[in-house]
N, C-alpha and C positions, 0 to 999 in steps of 0.2 A: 504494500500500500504506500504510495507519497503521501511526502512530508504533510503538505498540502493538505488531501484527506484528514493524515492522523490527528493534524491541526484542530479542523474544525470539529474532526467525532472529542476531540480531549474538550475544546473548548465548549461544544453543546453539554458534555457529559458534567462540566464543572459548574457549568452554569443550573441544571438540574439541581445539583445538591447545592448550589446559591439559593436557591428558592424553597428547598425544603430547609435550611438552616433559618432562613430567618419566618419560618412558618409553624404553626403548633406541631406536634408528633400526630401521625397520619396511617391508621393503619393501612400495612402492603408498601409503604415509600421505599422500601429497599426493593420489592418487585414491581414498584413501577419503574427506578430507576433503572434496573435489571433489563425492563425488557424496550428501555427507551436507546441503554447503550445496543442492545442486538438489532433497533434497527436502524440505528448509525451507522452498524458494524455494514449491516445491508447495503445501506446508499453505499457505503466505501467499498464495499465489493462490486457494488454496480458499474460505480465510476472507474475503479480499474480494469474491468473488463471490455467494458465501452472502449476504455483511452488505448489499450492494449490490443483488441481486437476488429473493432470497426473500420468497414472495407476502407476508407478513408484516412489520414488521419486527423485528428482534431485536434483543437482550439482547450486547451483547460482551462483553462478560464473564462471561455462561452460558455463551457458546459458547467462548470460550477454555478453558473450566472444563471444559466438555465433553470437549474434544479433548485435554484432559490427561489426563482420568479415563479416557476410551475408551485412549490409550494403553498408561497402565498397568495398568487391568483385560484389557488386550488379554494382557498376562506371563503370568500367573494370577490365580485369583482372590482372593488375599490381600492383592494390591496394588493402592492407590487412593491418590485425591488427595483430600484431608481441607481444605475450607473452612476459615475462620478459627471460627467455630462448633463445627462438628464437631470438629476437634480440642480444643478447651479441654474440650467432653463425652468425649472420650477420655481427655484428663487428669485429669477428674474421676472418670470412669468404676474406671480403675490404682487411683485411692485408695480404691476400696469404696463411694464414694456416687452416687450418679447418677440422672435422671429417665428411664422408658423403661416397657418390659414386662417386662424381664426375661429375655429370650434373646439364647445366640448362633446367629450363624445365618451360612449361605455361600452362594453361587449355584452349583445344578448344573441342567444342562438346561433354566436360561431361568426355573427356578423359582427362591423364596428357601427353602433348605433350614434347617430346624431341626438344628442341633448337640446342642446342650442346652438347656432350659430349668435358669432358678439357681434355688437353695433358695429359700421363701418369697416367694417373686414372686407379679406376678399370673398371666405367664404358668405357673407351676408349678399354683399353685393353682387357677387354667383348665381345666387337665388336658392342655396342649403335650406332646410326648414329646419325643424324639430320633429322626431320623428323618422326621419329620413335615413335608409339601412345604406349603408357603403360596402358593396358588395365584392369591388375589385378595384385595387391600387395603379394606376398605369398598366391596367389591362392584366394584373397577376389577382388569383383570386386571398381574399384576406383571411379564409378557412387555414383555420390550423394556427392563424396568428397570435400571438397575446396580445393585447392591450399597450401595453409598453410599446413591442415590436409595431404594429401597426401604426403608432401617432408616431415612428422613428421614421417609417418610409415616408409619413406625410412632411415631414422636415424635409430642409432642403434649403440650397443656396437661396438668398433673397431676389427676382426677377426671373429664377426657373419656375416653368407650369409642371403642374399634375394632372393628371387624368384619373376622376373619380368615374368610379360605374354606380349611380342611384338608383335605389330602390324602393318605389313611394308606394301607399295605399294606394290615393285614389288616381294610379297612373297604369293602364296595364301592362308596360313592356320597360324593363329599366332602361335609363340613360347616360349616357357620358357628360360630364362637365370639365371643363379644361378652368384651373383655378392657378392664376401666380402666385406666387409664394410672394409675400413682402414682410415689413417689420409692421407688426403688430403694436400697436399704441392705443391702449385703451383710456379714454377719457372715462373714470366710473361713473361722472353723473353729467349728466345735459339737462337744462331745464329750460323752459317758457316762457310766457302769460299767454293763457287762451282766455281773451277776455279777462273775468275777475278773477282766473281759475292760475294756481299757481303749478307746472305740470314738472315734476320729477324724473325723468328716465337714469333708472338703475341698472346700470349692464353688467356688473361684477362689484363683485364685493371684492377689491383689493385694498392695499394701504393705506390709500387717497379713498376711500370711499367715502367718510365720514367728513371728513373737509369738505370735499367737493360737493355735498350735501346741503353742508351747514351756508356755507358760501351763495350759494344756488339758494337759498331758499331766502339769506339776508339781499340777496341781488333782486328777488322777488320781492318783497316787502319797500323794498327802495322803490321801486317801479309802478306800483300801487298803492302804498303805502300800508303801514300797518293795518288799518282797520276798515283798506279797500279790498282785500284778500277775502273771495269768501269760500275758499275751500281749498286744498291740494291732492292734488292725483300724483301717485307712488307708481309709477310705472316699472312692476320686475318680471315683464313676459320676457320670456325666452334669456333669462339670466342663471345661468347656471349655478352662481355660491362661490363661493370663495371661501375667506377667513372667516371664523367662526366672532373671533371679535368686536368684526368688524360689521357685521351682522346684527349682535348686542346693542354697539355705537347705534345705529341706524334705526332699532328699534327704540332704544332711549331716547332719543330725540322726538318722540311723540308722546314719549309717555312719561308722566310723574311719579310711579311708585309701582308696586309689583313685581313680581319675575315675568321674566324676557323668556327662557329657556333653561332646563336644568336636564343637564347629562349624566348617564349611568353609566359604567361600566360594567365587568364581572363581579368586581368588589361594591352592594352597593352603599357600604359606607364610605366610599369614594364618589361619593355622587358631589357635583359642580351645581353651584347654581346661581343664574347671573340675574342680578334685580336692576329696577331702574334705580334713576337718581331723578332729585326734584327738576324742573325745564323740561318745559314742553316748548320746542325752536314752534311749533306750527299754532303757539298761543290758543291752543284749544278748540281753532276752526277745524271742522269737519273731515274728513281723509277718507278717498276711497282707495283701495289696494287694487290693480289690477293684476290678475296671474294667468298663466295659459299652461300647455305640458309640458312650455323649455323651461317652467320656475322649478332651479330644483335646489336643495339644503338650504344654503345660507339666505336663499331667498324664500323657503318655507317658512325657516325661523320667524321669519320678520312678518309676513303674510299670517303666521300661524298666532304670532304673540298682539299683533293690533286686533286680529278677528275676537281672541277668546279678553281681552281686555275691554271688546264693544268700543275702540277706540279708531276705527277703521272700517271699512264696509270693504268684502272681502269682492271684487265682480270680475270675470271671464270663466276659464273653466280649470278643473280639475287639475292641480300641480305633481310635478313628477313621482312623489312620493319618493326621495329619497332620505331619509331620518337617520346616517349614520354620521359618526364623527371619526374622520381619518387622523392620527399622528402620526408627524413626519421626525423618524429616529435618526438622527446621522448618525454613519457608521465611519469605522478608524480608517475606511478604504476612501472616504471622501464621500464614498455614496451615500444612500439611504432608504431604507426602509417606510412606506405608505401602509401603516396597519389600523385596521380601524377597529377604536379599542370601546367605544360607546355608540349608547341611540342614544338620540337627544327627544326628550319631549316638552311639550309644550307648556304654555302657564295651567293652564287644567286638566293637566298628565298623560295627553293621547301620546302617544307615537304614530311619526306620518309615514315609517318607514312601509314600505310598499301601498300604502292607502294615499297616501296627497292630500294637500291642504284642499277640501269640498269648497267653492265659492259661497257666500249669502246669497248670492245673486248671478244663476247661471246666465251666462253673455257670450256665445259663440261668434267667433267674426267671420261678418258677412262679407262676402266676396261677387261682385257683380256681374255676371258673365255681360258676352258681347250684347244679347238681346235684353236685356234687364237697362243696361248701360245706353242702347238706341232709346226703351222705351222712357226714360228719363230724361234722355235731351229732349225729346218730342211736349212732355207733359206741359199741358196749357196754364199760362200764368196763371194766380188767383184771381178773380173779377170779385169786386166788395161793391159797397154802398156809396165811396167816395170816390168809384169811378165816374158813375152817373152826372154824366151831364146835371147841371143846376140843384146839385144836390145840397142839402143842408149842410152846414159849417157847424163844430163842435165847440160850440161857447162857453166851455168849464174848460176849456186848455190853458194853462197860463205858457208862459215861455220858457219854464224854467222843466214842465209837463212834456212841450215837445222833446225837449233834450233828451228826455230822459227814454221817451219813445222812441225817435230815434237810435238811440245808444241799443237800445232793449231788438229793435230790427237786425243792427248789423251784428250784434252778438248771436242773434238766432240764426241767420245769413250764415256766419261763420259755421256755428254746428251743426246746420244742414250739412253744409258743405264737408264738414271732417265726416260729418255721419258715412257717407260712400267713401272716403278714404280710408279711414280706421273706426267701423262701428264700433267698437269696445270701448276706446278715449273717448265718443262722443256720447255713448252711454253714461261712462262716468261721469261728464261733463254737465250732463241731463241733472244725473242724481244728486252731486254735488249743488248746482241748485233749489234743486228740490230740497234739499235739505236746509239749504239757507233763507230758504221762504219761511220753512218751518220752523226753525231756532227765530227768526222774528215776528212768530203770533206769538213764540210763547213767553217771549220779552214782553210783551205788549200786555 
């Protein structure tokens, strides 16, 4: 057996009885340790034979890397073993800058499944969805890949293309998409004014997320002013998560008190649990949450901790349902280990893990075909009362009345108009008023 092998069977074997020394006494701990070393002893026979006999010869340290990653992508599939490479792009990745295409993505069924494509990408700009199976790499099929492997061929020089093979529902024949590679820059937050409506878009939870939040939302307030704000829309369709933190950050900023999330592990008097703090940035106006099926973790968290606080109206549709918590272990090799050691649940103790955050308010988005989109331009303006030729004039308007009518036209104008763009924003938009109607009878 190499040095190599003997290495890691001494070093697993030690670390065994690390964990039984600092653990109560256990009956059978000398037979489990027994039958932990015989099947270390296994893998070490495996891999000698492999290196020794295989019509080829091989790479030791592919194959050690192998038999790590098969390990741990054996768990599920959020946990992998991260080359010295690979993780420094995940480090780089947390801080909002990074070379790639621009999606997250998982492995179901052998495929590499699309999560979400991020804002301004190339894969956004592609036309990727969520949902969306990637069935073959530059025409090689991704069957048999790991997870790791697979988002390694999708790297690549910055201005080289790819060739994805997609694989959609509602499309019957898969298709090719030719995507360039570039550097990836994610701005975590973009915001608005839709009218009085202050609009949020959340693409990642990285570093900057909570800044960029905070910023956006005092930049709002400047523009409207404080007590012209009558509501804000949290926009995290198609945002995959990120930092768990950062998550918290984002939720505390609407909220004064309570828990945000609390994590379990195996142990669960190691249970985490993150509260708020007094500040609310959104001063108490109204919030609606949009989500769709690219919201997944770190944007559950937050979708899941405004719904069960009734601090947020939850509207689009059912989110990914991913509820685990990954830690990232550096290892002495520079790499690191993605193991994910809890589920996170929410302020009123569900777990979203495969179930997803349910909306309040289901809101499918509408998509216009060609003939829906003819019979709209065609649709005959509205004909009123003060079309009419010598019709009566409205003698309770003052001047100050028109304005206001006016104003109240071209805000509706507007959300006509986003309504065919993006019916789910202009739902919220809807709701978010309605709400504000209503918080001013009950002032009255």
């Amino acid at each position: 057996m190499t040095n190599t092998v003997k290495g890691i069977l001494l070093g697993a074997v030690a670390g065994v009885g690390l964990t039984a020394a600092f653990g109560p006494p256990k009956v059978g701990t000398a037979t489990a340790a027994t039958s932990t070393y015989e099947h270390l002893e296994l893998l070490g026979d495996i891999f000698e034979r492999t290196r020794s006999a295989y019509v080829e010869e091989v790479d030791e340290k592919e194959l050690i890397e192998a038999a790590i990653n098969g390990m741990l992508t054996s768990l599920d599939p959020h946990s992998s073993y991260m080359p010295p490479e690979a993780f420094s792009d995940m480090q780089v990745d947390t801080k909002g800058e990074f070379g790639g295409l621009g999606i997250e993505v998982t492995m179901e069924e052998g495929f590499v499944k699309v999560v979400s494509p991020i804002d301004d990408t190339p894969a956004a700009k592609a036309g990727l969805e969520s949902g969306d199976y990637i069935t073959h790499i530059d025409g090689e099929s991704v069957l048999g890949l790991t997870i790791g492997e697979a988002v390694d061929r999708m790297r690549g020089l910055v201005g080289t293309d790819i060739e994805l093979t997609i694989a959609r529902e509602e499309t019957e024949e898969p298709f090719d998409v030719t995507i360039t590679r570039d550097i990836i820059q994610i701005k975590a937050v973009k915001f608005r004014v839709e009218g009085d409506i202050g609009y949020l878009r959340i693409s990642k939870f990285s570093e900057k997320t909570f800044d960029d939040l905070a910023a956006g939302m005092a930049s709002i307030k400047d523009e409207l002013g404080a007590n012209g704000v009558a509501g804000y829309v949290v926009d995290l369709r198609n945002n995959p998560g990120g930092l768990l933190t950062q998550a918290v950050a984002v939720s505390d900023a609407f909220l004064d008190k309570g828990e945000i999330v609390s994590t379990r592990g195996r142990d669960q008097q190691n249970a985490d649990r993150y509260n708020a703090q007094m500040g609310d940035l959104a001063d108490g106006k109204p919030v609606v949450v949009l989500v769709n099926g690219g919201s997944a973790s770190a944007s559950e968290i937050v979708a899941g901790a405004l719904q069960d606080h009734r601090r947020g109206i939850v509207v689009g549709e059912k989110t990914f349902g991913k509820g685990s918590v990954q830690t990232i272990m550096p290892l002495s090799s520079k790499g690191a280990i993605r193991l994910t050691t809890a589920r996170y649940y929410t302020p009123s103790g569900r777990s979203i893990q495969a179930l997803g955050v349910e909306p309040d308010i289901v809101v499918e988005q509408v998509k216009l075909d060609k003939d829906d989109a003819a019979a709209e331009a065609k649709k005959k303006p509205r004909y009123s009362e003060s079309q009419i030729r010598g019709s009566l004039s409205n003698d309770s308007l003052t001047d100050e009345d028109r304005e206001q009518l006016r104003k109240e036209e071209e805000a509706h104008a507007a959300t006509e108009k986003l309504r065919k763009e993006d019916y789910q924003l202009a739902y919220a938009i809807d709701l978010l008023h309605g709400l504000s109607v209503y918080a001013g009878f009950a002032e009255q």
